[in-house]
N, C-alpha and C positions, 0 to 999 in steps of 0.2 A: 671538333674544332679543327679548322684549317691551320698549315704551315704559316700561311699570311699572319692570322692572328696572333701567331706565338712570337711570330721574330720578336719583337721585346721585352719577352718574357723576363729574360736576363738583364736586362739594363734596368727593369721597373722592378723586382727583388733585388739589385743589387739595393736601387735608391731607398724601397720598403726597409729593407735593413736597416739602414743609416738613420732613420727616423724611428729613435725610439720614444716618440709619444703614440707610434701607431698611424694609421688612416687618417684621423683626424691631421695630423701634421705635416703626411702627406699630401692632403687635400689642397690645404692651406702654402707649402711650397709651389705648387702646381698653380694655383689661383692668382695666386704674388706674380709668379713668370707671364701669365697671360696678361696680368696688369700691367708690368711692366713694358714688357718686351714685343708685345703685342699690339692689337686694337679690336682685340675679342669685346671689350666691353660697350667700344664706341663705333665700331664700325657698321653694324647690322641694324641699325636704328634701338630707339625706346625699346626696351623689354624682349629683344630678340637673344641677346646673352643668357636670359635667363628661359628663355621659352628653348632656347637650345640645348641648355644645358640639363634644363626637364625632360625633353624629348628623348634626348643620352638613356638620361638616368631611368627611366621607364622602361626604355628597352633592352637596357641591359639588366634591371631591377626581374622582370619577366623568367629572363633565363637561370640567374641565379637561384633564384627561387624555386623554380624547378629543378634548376641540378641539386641543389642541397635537400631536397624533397627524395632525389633518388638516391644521392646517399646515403641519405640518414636510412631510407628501408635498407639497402645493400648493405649498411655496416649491422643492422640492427639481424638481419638475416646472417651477415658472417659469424657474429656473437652468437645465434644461436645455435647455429649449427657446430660451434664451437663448444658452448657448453654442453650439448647433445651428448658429442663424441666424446668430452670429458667425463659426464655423467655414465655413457653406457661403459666406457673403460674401467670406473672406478664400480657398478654395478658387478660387469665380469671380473674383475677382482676380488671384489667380497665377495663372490659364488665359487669363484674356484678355493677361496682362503676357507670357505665355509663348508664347502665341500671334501677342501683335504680333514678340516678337523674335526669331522664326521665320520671319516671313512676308522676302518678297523685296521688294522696290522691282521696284513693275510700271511699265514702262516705257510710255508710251501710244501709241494708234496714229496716223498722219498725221491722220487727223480727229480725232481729239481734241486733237491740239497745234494745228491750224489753227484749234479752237474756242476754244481756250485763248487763243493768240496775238489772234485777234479780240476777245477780253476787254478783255485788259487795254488793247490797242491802244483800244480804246473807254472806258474810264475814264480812260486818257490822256490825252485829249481833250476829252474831259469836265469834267477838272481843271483844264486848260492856257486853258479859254474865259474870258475875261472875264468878272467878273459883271454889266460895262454891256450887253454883247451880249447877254444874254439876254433877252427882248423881256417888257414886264409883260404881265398878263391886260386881254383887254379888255373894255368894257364902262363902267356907270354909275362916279358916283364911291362910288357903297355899295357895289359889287361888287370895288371896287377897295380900299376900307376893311377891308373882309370879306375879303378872296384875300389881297390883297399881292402883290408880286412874292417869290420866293424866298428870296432873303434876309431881307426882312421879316418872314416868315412864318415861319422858322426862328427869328429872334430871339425872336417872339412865344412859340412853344411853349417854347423855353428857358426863359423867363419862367416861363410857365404852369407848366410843369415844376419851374423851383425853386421855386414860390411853394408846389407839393404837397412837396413832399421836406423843407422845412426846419424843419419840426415833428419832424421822425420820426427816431429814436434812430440811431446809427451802429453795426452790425452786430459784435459781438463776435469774437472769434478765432473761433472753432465757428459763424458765419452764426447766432447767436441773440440775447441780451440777456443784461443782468444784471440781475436788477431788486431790487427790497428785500425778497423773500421766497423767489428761487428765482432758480436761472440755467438758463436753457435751450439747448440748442443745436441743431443741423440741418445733413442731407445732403437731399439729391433724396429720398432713400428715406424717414427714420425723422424721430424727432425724440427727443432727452434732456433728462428733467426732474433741476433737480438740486434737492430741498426739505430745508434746516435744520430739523429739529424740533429747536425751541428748552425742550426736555425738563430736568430735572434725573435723569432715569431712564434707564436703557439702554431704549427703545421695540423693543417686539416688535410682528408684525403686528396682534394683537388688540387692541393703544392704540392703534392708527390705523382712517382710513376712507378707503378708496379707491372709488371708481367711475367706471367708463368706459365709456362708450358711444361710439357711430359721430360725434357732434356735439356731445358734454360729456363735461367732467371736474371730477368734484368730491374733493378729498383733503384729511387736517388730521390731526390728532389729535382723537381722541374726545373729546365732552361738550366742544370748545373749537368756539370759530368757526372755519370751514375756511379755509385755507391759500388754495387757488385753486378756484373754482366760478365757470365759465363755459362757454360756448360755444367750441364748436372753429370757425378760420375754414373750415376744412375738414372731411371725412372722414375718417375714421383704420379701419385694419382691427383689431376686438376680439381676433378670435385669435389677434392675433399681438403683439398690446401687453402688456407684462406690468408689473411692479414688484415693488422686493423694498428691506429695510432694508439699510443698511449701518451696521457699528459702531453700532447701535440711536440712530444719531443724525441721518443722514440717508435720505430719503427717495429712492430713484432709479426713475423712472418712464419708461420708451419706450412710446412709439407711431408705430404703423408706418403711413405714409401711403396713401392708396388712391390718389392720383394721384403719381408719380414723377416729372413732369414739372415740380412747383411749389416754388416757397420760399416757407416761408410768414413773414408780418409779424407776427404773434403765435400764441402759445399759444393763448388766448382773445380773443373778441372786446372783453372789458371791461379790457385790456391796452394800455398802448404799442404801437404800431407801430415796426418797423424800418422802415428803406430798403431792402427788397429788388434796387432799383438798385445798391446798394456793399456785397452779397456776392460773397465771392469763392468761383466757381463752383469743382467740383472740375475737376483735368486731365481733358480728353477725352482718350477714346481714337481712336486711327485705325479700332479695327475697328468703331467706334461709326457709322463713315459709310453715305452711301449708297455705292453701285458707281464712279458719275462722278466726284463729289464729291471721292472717296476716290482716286482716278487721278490726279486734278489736283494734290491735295495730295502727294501720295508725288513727282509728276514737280517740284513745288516743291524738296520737301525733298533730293531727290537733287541738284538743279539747286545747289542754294545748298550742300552739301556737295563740288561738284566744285568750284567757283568757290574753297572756301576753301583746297582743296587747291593749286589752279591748276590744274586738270583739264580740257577741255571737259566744258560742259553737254549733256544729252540731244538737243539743234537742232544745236550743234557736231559731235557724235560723230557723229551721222547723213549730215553734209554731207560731214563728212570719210571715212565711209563710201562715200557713192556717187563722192565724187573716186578711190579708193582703187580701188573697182571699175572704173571710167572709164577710170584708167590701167592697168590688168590687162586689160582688154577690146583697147587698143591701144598694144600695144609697140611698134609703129613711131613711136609720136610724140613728141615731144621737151618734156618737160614743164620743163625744168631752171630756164629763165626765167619759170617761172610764178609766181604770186601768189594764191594761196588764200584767203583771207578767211574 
C-alpha cells in the first residue's frame, strides 16, 4: 500500500471511532454528505451513482478479500508455531522433571567427600577468623584510600551498588514491568508483550503495525503514533517472535531471546529499567549441573534427608560400614565394650 493511500487513514479512524453503530453508520454519514453537499447522485445521469459506486465496491471488495485470506493463513501459521514452541517447552519440561525423578542419589567416592569435607572445613575457617586479624594492604596512604582493607571495601561497593539500584523499578510477578502502555514479562528464554489498544473498534491485524527486527520494535495502531518504538537492549531471534490480537483489544507480542543466559532491564532501551538484581530466577534444575558440582549437591541433599529422618549421613554409613566389615573379618575379638563414634 502506498503513502498516497494512507494519508487519511487518521482522519477516517478518527471519524470510524465516533460512529458507534459501526460501518453501517459510517456508510450512511458519508451517503447523507454526498446528498447533500454534492451532485453525486444527479450529476452522472440515470443509474451512474450507482454503477459507480459498484464499480468502487468490487474493486476494492477484490483486495480485501485477499488480504484477509492472507491473514487469516499468516495468524493461523503464527498460532501454530506458537503452540509448537509451547508444547515442545512444556514436553522438555516434563523430560527433564521425569528425568530428575528417576535419576538415583549418586553417592560419591572417598575423594570427592575428602574434597568436599576440605571445603567446607575451609570456609569454616574463613568465617570463624576475626575481622581485626586480617592484616590491611600495604603500602602509601592513596593506596590504602584506594584498596581499603576488606571490610572497607565491601562497604564501599555496597554503597556503589545501592547508589546504581535505587532508580530502577522493582521487578513485577513475571521478572518484567508494568508501565503505562504495556506490561511486559520474561523467562531466560522469551519475553511477553502485553499492549492495550485503547480502540472503540474490535482491531484486526490490518488496524495495526507491527515490526520487528534483531535490535527494534516498532508497533501501534495505524495512522496513530506508535505504542513502543525503540531499541532492543539485546537481540531477539525474528523467526521465532511472533504476535497475534486478542479479543481485537489487545495486542500480544513474544520474542524469543538469542542469548538464554540474560534478564533483560527493559523492553527498549528508551524504557525504565528494572533491577535485574531482585528477579526471581526460575527453580534450577539438578540435571542442569556440571558432573562435580552435581555429586556434591545430591551428597548434600541425601545427607540432609537422612539427618531429618535420624538416619546416618553418607560419612556415618561408611564408617559404620568398615566397623561392620572389621568385626566380620575378626570373630575372635570382643567388641561388646566398644564405643563407635
Amino acid at each position: 500500500m502506498s503513502k498516497n493511500e494512507e494519508k487519511f487513514d487518521g482522519m477516517l479512524l478518527a471519524m470510524a471511532q465516533q460512529h458507534e453503530g459501526g460501518v453501517k453508520e459510517l456508510l450512511d454519514t458519508i451517503f447523507n454528505f454526498l446528498a447533500r453537499k454534492t451532485d453525486f447522485y444527479t450529476g452522472g445521469g440515470k443509474g451512474a451513482a450507482e454503477k459507480l459506486v459498484m464499480g468502487t465496491f468490487k474493486k476494492h471488495e477484490a483486495t480485501a478479500l485477499a488480504n484477509a485470506a492472507s491473514e487469516k493463513a499468516e495468524r493461523e501459521e503464527q498460532e501454530k508455531r506458537r503452540k509448537e514452541r509451547l508444547e515442545k517447552k512444556k514436553k522438555e519440561e516434563k523430560a527433564e522433571e521425569e528425568k530428575f525423578n528417576s535419576e538415583k542419589i549418586v553417592e560419591l567416592t572417598d575423594e570427592q567427600a575428602t574434597k568436599l569435607q576440605e571445603e567446607i572445613d575451609h570456609k569454616k575457617s574463613v568465617k570463624e577468623t576475626p575481622q581485626s586479624a586480617v592484616p590491611g594492604p600495604s603500602g602509601d596512604n592513596a593506596d590504602n584510600q584506594k584498596e581499603g582493607v576488606d571490610g572497607e571495601e565491601e562497604v564501599v561497593d555496597d554503597e556503589e551498588e545501592d547508589e546504581k539500584e535505587k532508580d530502577k523499578l522493582r521487578p513485577n510477578s513475571g521478572n518484567g514491568a508494568d508501565l503505562p502502555n504495556y506490561r511486559w514479562t520474561q523467562t531466560l528464554q522469551d519475553l511477553e508483550i502485553k499492549v492495550p489498544l485503547k480502540v472503540s473498534f474490535s482491531a484486526r491485524p490490518r488496524d495495526v503495525t507491527v515490526n520487528i527486527t534483531k535490535k527494534h520494535l516498532t508497533c501501534g495502531i495505524k495512522g496513530q503514533p506508535p505504542i513502543i518504538d525503540g531499541d532492543f537492549p539485546h537481540e531477539v531471534k525474528i523467526e521465532e517472535s511472533t504476535w497475534v490480537i486478542e479479543d481485537g483489544k489487545l495486542l500480544l507480542i513474544n520474542l524469543e531471546k538469542v542469548n538464554k543466559m540474560q534478564w533483560w532491564a527493559h523492553v527498549v532501551t528508551s524504557d525504565p529499567e528494572i533491577s535485574t538484581k531482585k528477579v526471581n530466577p526460575e527453580p534450577s534444575k539438578l540435571s542442569d549441573l556440571d558432573g562435580e558440582t552435581r555429586g556434591l549437591v545430591e551428597k548434600m541433599m541425601y545427607d540432609q534427608r537422612q539427618k531429618e529422618l535420624g538416619l546416618p549421613t553418607s560419612d556415618e554409613q561408611k564408617k559404620q560400614d568398615v566397623i561392620k566389615k572389621f568385626m566380620e573379618q575378626h570373630p575372635e575379638m570382643d567388641f561388646s565394650k566398644c564405643k563407635f563414634n
